[in-house]
C-alpha positions in Angstrom: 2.5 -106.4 11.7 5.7 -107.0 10.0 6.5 -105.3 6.9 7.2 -108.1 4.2 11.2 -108.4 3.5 12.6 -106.2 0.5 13.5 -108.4 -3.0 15.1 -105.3 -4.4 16.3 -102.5 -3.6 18.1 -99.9 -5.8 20.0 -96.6 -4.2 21.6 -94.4 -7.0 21.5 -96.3 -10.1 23.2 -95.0 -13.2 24.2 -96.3 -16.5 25.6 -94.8 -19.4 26.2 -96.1 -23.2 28.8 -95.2 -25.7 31.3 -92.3 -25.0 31.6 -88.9 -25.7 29.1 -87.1 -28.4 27.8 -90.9 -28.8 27.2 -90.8 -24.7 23.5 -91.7 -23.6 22.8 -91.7 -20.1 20.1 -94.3 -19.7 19.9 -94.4 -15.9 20.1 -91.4 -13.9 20.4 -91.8 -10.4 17.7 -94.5 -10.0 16.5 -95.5 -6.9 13.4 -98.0 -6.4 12.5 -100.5 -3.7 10.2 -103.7 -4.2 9.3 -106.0 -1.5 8.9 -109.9 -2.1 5.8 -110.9 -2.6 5.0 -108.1 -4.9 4.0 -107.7 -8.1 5.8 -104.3 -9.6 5.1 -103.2 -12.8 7.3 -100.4 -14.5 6.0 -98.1 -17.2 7.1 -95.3 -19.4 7.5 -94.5 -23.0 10.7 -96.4 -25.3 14.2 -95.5 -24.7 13.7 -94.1 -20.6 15.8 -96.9 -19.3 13.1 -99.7 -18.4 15.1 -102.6 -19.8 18.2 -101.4 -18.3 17.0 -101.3 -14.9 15.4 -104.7 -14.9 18.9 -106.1 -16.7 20.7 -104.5 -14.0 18.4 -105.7 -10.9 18.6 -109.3 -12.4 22.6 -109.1 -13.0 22.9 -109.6 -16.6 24.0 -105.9 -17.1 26.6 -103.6 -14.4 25.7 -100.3 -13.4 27.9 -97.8 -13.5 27.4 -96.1 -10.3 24.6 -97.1 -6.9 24.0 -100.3 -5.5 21.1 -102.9 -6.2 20.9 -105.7 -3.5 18.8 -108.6 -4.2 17.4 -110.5 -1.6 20.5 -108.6 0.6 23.0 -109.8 -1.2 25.2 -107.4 -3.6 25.5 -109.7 -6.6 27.7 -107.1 -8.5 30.3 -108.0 -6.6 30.4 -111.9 -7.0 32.9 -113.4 -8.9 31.4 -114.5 -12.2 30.9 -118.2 -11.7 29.3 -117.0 -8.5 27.2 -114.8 -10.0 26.1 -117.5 -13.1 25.3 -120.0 -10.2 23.2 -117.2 -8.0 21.3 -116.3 -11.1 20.5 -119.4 -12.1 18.8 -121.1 -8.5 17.0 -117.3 -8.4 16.0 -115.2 -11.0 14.0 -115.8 -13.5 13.7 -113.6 -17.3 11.3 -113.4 -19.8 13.4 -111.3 -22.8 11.3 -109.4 -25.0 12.8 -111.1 -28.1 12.3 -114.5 -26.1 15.9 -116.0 -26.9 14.2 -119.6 -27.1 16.3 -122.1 -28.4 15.7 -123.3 -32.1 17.0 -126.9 -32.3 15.4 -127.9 -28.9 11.4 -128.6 -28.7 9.7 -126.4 -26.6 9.8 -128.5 -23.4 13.7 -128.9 -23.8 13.8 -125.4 -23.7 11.6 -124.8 -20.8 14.0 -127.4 -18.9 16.9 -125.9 -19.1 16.8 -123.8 -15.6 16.4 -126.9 -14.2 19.0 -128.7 -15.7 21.3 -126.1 -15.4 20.9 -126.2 -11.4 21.3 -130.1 -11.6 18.0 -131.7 -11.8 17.9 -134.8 -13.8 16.7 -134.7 -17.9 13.4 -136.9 -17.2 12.0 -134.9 -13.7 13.1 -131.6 -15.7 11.5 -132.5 -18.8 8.5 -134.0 -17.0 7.8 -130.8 -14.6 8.4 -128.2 -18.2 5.7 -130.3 -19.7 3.2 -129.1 -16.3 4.6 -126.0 -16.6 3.5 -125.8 -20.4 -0.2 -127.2 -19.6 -0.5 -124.3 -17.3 0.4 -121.4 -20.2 -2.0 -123.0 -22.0 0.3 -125.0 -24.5 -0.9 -128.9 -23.9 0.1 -130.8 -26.9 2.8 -129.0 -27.8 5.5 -130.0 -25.6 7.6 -131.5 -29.1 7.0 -128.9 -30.9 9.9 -126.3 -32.2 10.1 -122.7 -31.7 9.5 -122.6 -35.8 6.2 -124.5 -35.4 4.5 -122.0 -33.4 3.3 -118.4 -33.4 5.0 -115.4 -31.5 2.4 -116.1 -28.7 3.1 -119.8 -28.0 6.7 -119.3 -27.9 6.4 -115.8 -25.9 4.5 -118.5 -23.7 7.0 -121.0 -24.1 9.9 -118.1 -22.5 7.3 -117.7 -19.6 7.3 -121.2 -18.7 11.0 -121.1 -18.7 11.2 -118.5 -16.7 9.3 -120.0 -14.2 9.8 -123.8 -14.2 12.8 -123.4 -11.4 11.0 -121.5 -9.0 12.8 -118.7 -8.7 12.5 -115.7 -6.4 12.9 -113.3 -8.8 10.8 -113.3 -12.0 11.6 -110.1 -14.4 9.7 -110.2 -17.6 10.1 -107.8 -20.8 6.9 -107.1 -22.4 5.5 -110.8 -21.7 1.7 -109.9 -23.2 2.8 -107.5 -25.9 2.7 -110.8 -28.8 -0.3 -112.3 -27.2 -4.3 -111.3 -27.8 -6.0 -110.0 -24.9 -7.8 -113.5 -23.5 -4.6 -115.1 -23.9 -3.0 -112.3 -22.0 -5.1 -112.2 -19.0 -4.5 -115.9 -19.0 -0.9 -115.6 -18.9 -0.6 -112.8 -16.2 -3.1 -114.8 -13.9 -0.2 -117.2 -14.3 2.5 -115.6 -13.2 1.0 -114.1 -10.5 -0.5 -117.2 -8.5 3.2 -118.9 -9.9 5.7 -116.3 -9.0 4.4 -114.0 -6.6 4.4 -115.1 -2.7 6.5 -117.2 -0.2 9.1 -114.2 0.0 9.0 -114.0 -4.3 8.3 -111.2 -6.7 7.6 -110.2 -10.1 9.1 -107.1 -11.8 7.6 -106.6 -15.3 7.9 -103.9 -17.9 4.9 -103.2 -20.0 3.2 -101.1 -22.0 -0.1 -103.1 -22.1 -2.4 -101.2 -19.8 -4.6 -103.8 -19.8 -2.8 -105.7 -17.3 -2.1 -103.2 -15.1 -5.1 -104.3 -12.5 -2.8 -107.5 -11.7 0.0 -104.8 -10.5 0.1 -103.9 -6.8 2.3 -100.9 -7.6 3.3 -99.0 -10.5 6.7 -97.4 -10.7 6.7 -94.7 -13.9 9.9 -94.2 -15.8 11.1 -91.2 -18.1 14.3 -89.9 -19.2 16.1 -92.2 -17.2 14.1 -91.8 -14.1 11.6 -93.3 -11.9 9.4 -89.9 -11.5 6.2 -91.7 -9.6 5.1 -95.3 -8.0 1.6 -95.7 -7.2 -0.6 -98.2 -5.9 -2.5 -100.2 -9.2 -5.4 -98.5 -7.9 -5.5 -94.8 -8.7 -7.0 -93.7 -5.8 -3.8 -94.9 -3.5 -0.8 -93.3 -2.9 2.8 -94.4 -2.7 4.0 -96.2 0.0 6.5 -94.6 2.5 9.3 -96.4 1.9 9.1 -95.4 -1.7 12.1 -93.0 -2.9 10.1 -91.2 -5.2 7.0 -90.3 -3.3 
């Protein structure tokens, strides 16, 4: 059988902040593969480069040395209204600090991928509203991000992230503001809605409760992937993994 088609793959990453004395190398020579379909979870205490790596594979943030391809295709090297437009129809991101909208209700915000990419204001407003019934938030489709909790509008972000189908999903923390029910909830989600037919989910977490719905785990430190491992401890790496 086939091996399913790589989503990511990273050969040499680096990334560095600041210069001189101020200098902090937060990617060292990263280099991680994840295959679509697959659920990839990355781990590892604060500050060893987690949210870089995920801001680089999803091409908000350059590297400064390596290659990422996603999906094949080097995005890097796009011209910028290129690279907008190819972000936009495939990736999807949950930030940590959600970056919902305040002035629009929470189904406006969950529309906009899809009005972004063209889709008219009633079919985009009318498939964020399915989206919201689905992370649990039916009934509060008009509501403002300043009407509900950090949970509902961590959910809120999810939806968003989701609503245009994307190929890529990468999510920041999405169960760290959300009580454990709510979080299984939420994960059996964005598995059954983002993972499969050639998609995949990359998600940093430290909520080890959730790390059953990973296939593999890749663990970071100092700037470094130092281990990937099935979910299951009792399974190795794969072969194709760098680190093995």
């Amino acid at each position: 059988m086939n091996a399913p088609p790589l989503a990511v793959r990273c050969n040499g990453i680096t990334k560095a902040y600041g210069t001189g004395d101020t200098k902090v190398h937060a990617l060292r020579g990263v280099d991680l593969t994840v295959q679509a379909g697959e659920l990839l979870m990355l781990v590892g205490p604060s500050g060893c480069g987690k949210t870089t790596l995920i801001s680089i594979i999803a091409g908000i943030l350059d590297q400064d040395d390596g290659q990422c391809l996603l999906f094949g295709e080097d995005i890097i090297r796009f011209p910028p209204k290129k690279r907008v437009r190819y972000r936009g129809l495939n990736i999807g991101f949950v930030f940590q600090s959600f970056n919902l909208i305040p002035t629009l209700t929470a189904a406006e915000n969950v529309a906009i991928p899809l009005l972004v990419n063209g889709t008219t204001m009633s079919t985009a407003i009318k498939k964020a509203g399915q989206l919201l019934t689905e992370v649990g938030l039916a009934g509060r489709e008009h509501s403002l991000p300043s009407q509900l909790s950090g949970g509902q509008q961590q959910r809120v972000a999810i939806a968003r992230a989701l609503v245009h189908s994307p190929r890529l999903v990468v999510c920041d923390e999405p169960t760290s503001a959300l009580d454990h029910a709510t979080g299984l909830k939420v994960m059996e989600t964005l598995k059954q809605l983002a993972v499969g037919q050639n998609r995949c989910l990359i998600i940093v977490t430290h909520d080890a409760r959730i790390f059953p719905f990973a296939d593999r785990i890749a663990n970071m430190d100092d700037g470094r992937i130092t281990h990937v491992s099935s979910s299951n401890p009792g399974v190795e790496a794969t072969a194709d993994d760098p680190q093995k």
